[in-house]
Backbone as ProteinMPNN parsed JSONL, in Angstrom:
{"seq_chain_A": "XXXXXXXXXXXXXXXXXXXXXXXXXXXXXXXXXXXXXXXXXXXXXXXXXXXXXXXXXXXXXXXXXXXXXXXXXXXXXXXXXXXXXXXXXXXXXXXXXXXXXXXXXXXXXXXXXXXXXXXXXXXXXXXXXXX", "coords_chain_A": {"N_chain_A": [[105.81, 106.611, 127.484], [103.001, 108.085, 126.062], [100.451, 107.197, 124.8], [97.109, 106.868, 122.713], [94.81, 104.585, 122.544], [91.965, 104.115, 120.453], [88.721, 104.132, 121.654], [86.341, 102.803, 120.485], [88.493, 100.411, 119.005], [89.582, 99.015, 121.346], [87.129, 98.092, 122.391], [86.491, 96.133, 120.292], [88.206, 94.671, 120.2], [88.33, 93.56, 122.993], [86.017, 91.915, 122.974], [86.9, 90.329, 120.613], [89.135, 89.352, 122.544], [87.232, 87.969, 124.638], [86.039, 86.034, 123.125], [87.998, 84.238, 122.871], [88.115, 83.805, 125.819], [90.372, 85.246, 126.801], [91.664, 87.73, 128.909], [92.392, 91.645, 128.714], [94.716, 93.725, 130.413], [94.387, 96.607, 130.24], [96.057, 98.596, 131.68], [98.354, 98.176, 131.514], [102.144, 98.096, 131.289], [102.979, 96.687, 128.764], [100.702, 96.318, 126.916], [100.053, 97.936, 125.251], [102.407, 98.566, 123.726], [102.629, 96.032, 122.103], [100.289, 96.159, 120.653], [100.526, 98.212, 119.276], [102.51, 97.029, 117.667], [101.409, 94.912, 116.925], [98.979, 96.164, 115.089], [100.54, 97.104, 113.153], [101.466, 95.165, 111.761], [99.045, 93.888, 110.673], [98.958, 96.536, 109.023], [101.28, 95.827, 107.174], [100.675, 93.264, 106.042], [98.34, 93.721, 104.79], [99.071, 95.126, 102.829], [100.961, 94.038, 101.471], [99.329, 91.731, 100.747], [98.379, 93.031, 98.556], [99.707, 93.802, 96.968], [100.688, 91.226, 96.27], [97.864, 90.623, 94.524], [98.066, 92.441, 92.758], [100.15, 91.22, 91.094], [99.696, 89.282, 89.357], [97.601, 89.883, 87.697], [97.869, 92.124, 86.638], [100.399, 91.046, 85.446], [98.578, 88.684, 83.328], [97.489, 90.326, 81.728], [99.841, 92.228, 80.292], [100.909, 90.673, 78.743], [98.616, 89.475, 77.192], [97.845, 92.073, 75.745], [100.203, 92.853, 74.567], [100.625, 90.666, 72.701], [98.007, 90.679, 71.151], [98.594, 93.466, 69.911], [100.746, 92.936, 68.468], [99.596, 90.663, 66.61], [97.393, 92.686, 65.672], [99.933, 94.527, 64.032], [101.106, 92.924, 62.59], [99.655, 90.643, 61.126], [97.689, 88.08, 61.128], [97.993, 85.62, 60.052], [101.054, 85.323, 60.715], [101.922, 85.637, 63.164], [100.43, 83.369, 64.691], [100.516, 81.673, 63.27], [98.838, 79.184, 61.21], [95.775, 78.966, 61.48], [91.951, 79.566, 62.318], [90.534, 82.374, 61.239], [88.928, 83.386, 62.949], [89.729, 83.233, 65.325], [91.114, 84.875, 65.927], [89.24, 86.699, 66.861], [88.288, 85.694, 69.305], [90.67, 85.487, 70.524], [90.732, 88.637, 71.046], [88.706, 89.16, 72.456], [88.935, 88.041, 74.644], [91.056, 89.487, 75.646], [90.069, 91.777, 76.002], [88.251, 91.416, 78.223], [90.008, 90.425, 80.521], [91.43, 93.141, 80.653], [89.629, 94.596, 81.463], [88.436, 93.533, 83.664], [90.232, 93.13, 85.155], [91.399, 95.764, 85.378], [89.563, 96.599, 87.439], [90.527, 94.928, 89.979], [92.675, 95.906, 89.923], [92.607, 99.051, 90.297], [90.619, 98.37, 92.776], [92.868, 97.525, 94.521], [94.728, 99.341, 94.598], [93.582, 101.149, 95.799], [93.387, 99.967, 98.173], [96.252, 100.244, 99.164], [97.072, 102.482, 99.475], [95.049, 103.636, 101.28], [96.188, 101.863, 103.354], [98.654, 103.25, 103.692], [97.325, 106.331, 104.396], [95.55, 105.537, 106.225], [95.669, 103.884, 108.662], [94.325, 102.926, 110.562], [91.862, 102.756, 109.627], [91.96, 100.023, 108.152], [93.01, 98.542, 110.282], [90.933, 98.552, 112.376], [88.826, 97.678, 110.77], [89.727, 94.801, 110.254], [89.782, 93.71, 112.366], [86.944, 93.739, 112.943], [86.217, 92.186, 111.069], [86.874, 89.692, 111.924]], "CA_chain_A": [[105.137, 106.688, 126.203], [102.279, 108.032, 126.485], [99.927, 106.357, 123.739], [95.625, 106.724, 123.319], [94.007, 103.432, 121.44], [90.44, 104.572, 120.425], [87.76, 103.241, 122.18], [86.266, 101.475, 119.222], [89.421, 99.537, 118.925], [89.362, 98.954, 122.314], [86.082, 97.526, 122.523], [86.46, 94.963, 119.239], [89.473, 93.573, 121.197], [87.886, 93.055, 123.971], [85.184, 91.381, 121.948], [87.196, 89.267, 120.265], [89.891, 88.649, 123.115], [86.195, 87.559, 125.032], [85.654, 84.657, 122.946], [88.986, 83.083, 123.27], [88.829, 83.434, 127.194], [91.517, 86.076, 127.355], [91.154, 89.343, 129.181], [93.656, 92.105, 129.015], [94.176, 94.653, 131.365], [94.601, 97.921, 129.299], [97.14, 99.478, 131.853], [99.596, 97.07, 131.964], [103.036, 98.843, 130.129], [103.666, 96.127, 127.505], [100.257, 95.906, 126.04], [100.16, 99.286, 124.283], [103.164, 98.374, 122.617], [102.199, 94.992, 121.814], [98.794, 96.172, 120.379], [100.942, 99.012, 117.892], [103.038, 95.921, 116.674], [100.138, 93.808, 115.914], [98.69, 96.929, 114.393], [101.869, 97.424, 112.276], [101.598, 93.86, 111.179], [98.179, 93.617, 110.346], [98.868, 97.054, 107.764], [102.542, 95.448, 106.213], [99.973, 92.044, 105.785], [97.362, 94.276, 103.144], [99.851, 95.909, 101.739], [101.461, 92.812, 100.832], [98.382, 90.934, 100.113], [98.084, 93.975, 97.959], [100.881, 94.098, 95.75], [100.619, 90.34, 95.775], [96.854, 90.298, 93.889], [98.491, 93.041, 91.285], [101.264, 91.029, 90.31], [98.43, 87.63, 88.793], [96.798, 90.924, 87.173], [99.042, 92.84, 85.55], [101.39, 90.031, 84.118], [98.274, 88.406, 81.805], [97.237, 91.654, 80.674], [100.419, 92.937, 79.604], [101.214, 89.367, 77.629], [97.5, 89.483, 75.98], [98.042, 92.912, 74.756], [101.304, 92.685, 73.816], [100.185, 89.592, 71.224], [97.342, 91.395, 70.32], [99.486, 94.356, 69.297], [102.042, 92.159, 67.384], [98.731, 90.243, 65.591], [97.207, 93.587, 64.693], [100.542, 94.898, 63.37], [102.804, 92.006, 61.921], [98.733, 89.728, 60.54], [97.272, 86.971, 62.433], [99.449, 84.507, 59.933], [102.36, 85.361, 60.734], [102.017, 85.748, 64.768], [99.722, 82.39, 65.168], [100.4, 80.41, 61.902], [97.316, 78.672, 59.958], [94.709, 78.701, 62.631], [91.168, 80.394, 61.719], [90.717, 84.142, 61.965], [87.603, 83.645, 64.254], [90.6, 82.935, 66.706], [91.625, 86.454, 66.39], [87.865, 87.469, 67.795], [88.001, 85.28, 70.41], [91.395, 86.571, 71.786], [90.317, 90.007, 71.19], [87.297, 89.009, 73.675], [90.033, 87.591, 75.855], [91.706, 90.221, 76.18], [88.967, 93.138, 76.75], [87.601, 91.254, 79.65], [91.144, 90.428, 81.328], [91.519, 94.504, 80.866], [88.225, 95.327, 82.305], [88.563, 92.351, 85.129], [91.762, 93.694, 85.41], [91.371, 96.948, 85.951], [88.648, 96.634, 88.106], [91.651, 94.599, 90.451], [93.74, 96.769, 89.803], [92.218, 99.556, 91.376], [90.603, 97.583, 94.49], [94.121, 97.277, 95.5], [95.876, 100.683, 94.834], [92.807, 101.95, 96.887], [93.951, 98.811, 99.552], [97.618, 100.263, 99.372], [96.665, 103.868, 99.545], [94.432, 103.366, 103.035], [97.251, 101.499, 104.37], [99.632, 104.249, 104.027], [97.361, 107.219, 104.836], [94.66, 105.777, 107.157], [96.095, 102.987, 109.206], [93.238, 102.364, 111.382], [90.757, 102.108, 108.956], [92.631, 98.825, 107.69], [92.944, 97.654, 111.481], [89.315, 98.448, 112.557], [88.472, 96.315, 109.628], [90.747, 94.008, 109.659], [88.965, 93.478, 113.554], [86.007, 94.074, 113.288], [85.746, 90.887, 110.097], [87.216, 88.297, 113.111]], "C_chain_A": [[103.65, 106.83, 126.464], [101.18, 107.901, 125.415], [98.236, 106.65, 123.93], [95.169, 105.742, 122.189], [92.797, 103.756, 121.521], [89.753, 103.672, 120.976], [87.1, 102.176, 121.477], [87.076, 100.396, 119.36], [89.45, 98.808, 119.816], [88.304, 97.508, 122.609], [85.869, 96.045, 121.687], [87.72, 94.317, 119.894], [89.178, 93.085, 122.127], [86.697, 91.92, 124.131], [85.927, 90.258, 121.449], [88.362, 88.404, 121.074], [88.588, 87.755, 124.212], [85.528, 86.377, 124.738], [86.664, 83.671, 123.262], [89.126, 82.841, 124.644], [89.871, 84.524, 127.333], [91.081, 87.463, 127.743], [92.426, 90.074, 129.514], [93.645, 93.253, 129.55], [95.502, 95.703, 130.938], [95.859, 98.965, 130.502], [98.239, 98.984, 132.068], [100.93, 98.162, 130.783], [103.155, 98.145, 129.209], [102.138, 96.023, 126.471], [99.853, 96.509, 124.783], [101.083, 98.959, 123.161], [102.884, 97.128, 121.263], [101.264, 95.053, 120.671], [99.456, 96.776, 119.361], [101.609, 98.038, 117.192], [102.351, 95.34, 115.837], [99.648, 94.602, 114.734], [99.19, 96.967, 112.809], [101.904, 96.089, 111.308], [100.64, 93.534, 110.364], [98.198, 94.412, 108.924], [99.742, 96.764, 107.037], [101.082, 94.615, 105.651], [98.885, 92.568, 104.647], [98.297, 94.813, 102.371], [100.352, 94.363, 100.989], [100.802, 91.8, 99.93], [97.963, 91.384, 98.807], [98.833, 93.514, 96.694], [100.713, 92.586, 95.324], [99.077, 89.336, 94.396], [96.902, 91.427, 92.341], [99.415, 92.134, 90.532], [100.821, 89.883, 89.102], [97.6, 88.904, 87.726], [97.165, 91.161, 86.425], [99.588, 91.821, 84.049], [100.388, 89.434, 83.056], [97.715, 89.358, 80.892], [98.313, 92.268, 79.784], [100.417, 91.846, 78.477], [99.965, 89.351, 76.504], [97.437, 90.394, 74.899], [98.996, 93.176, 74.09], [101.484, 91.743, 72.179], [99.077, 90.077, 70.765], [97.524, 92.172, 69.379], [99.923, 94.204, 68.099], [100.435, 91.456, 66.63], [97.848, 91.338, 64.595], [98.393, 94.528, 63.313], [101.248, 93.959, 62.068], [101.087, 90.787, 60.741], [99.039, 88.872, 61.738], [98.137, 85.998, 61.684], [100.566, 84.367, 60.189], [102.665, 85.191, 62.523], [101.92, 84.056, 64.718], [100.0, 81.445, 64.486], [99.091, 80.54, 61.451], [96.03, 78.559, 60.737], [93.107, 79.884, 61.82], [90.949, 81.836, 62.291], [89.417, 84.378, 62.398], [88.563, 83.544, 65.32], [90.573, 84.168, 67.476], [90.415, 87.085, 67.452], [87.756, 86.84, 69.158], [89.331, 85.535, 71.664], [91.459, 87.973, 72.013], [89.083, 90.004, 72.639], [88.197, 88.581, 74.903], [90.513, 88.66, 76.471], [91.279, 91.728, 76.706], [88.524, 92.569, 77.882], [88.383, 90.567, 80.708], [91.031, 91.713, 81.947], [90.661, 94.62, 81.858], [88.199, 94.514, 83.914], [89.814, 93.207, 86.128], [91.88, 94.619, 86.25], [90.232, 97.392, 87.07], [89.3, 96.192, 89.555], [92.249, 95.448, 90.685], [93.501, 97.95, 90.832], [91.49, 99.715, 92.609], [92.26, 97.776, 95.285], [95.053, 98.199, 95.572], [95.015, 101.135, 96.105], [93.193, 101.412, 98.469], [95.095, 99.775, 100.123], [97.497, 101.969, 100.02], [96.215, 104.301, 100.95], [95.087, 102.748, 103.656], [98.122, 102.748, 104.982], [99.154, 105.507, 104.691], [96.536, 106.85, 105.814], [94.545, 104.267, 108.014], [95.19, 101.886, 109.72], [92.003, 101.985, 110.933], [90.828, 100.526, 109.085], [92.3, 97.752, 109.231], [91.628, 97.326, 111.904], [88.71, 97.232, 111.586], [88.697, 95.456, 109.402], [90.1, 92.899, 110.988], [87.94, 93.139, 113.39], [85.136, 92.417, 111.903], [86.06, 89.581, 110.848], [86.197, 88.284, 113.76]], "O_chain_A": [[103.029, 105.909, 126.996], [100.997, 109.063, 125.052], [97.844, 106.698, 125.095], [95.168, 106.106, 121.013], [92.321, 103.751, 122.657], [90.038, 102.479, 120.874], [87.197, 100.972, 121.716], [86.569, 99.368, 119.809], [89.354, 97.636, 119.453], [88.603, 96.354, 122.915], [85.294, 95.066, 122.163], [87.808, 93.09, 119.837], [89.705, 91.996, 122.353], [86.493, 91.227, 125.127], [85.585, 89.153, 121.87], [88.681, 87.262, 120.74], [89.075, 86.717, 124.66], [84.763, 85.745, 125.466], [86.444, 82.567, 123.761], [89.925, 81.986, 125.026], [90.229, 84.52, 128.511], [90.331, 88.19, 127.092], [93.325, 89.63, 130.228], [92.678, 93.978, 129.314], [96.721, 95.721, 131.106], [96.417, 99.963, 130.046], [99.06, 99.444, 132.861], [100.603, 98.771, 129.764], [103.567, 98.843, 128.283], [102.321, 95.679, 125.303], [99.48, 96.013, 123.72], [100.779, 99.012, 121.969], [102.917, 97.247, 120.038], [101.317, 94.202, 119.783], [99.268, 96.201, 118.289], [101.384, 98.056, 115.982], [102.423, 95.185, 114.618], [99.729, 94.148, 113.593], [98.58, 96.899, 111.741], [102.381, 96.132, 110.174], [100.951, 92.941, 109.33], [97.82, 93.872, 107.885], [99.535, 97.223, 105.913], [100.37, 95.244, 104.87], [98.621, 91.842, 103.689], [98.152, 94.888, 101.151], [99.879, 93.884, 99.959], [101.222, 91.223, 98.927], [97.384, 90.662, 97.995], [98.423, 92.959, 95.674], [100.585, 92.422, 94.111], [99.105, 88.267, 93.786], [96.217, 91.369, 91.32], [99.464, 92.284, 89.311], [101.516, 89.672, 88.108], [96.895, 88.37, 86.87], [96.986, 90.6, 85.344], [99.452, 91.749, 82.828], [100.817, 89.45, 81.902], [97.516, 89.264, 79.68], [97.995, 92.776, 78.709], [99.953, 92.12, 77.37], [100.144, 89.252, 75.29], [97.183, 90.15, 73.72], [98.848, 93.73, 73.0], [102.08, 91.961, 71.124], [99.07, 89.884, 69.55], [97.028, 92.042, 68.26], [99.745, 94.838, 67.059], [100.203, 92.262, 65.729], [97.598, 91.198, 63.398], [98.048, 94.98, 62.221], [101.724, 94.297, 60.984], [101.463, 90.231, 59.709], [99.85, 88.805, 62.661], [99.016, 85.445, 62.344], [101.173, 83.327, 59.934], [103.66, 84.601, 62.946], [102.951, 83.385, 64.702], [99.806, 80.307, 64.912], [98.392, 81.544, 61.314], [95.227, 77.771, 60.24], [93.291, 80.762, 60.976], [91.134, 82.279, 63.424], [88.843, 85.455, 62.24], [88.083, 83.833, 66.416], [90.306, 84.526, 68.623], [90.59, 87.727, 68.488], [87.174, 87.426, 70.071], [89.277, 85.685, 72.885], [92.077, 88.493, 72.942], [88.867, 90.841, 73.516], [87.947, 88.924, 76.059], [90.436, 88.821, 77.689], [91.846, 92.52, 77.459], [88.363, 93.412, 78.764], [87.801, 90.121, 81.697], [90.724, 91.876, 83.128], [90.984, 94.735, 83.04], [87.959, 95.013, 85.013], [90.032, 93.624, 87.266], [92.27, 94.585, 87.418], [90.157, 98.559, 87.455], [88.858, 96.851, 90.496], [92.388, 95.816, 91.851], [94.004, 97.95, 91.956], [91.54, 100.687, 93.363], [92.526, 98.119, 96.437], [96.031, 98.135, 96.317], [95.515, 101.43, 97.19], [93.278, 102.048, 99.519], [95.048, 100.13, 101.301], [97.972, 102.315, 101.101], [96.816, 105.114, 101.652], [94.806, 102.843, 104.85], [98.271, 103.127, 106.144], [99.943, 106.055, 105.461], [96.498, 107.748, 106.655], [93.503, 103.612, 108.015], [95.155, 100.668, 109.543], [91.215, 101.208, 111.47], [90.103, 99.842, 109.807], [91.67, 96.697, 109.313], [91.157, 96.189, 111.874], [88.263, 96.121, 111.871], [88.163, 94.897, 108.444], [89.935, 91.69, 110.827], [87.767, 91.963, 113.709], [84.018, 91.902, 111.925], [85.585, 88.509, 110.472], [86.055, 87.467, 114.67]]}, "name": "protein", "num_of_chains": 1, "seq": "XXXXXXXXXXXXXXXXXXXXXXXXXXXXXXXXXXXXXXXXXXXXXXXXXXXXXXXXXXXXXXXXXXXXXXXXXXXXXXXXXXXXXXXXXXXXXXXXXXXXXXXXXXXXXXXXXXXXXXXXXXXXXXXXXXX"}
């Protein structure tokens, strides 16, 4: 297998295997492999982290606008009961700056999921280079 790890990469490993004391000697056969595992691990680990900072996102946005919806269509008495209709303004404010929070989330982490899948090494380099 004949494999080339960029020098960069290279270098931040050596860097950070340098503080723990460990030195690894780049022609050995297992460490190539070793190094694409970790690799492999490090881009499942954003992806995951990924999908896991949409799912806290998503779910109170859909629920806010969903009762928003139903209070603009059906009246705020009938959704909420007897409560005052300054309420309504203040979950209207709730729920524009979930959205906007939201979506601001939202696409941090497609962009996360996106550079996993097409640009591997970005993710790793980075993922290095913040240890």
């Amino acid at each position: 297998m004949n494999v080339m790890i960029s020098d960069e990469i290279i270098k931040v490993l050596d860097a950070l295997c340098e503080r723990f004391g460990i030195v690894i000697d780049w022609t050995s056969q297992n460490v190539i492999p070793y190094v694409m595992e970790l690799g492999s691990r490090i881009v499942r680990y954003e992806i995951i982290t990924s999908i896991l900072w949409l799912l806290p996102t998503i779910i109170p946005i859909t629920i806010f606008t969903k009762i928003m919806f139903r209070i603009s269509k059906e009246g705020f008495g009938k959704v909420c009961g007897e409560y005052d209709i300054s309420f309504t303004g203040v979950m209207w404010v709730i729920t524009l700056l979930l959205s906007f929070i939201g979506v601001f989330v939202i696409i941090t982490q497609l962009m996360d999921i996106i550079t996993c899948l097409t640009l591997p090494e970005k993710i790793i380099f980075n993922f290095l280079k913040s240890i």
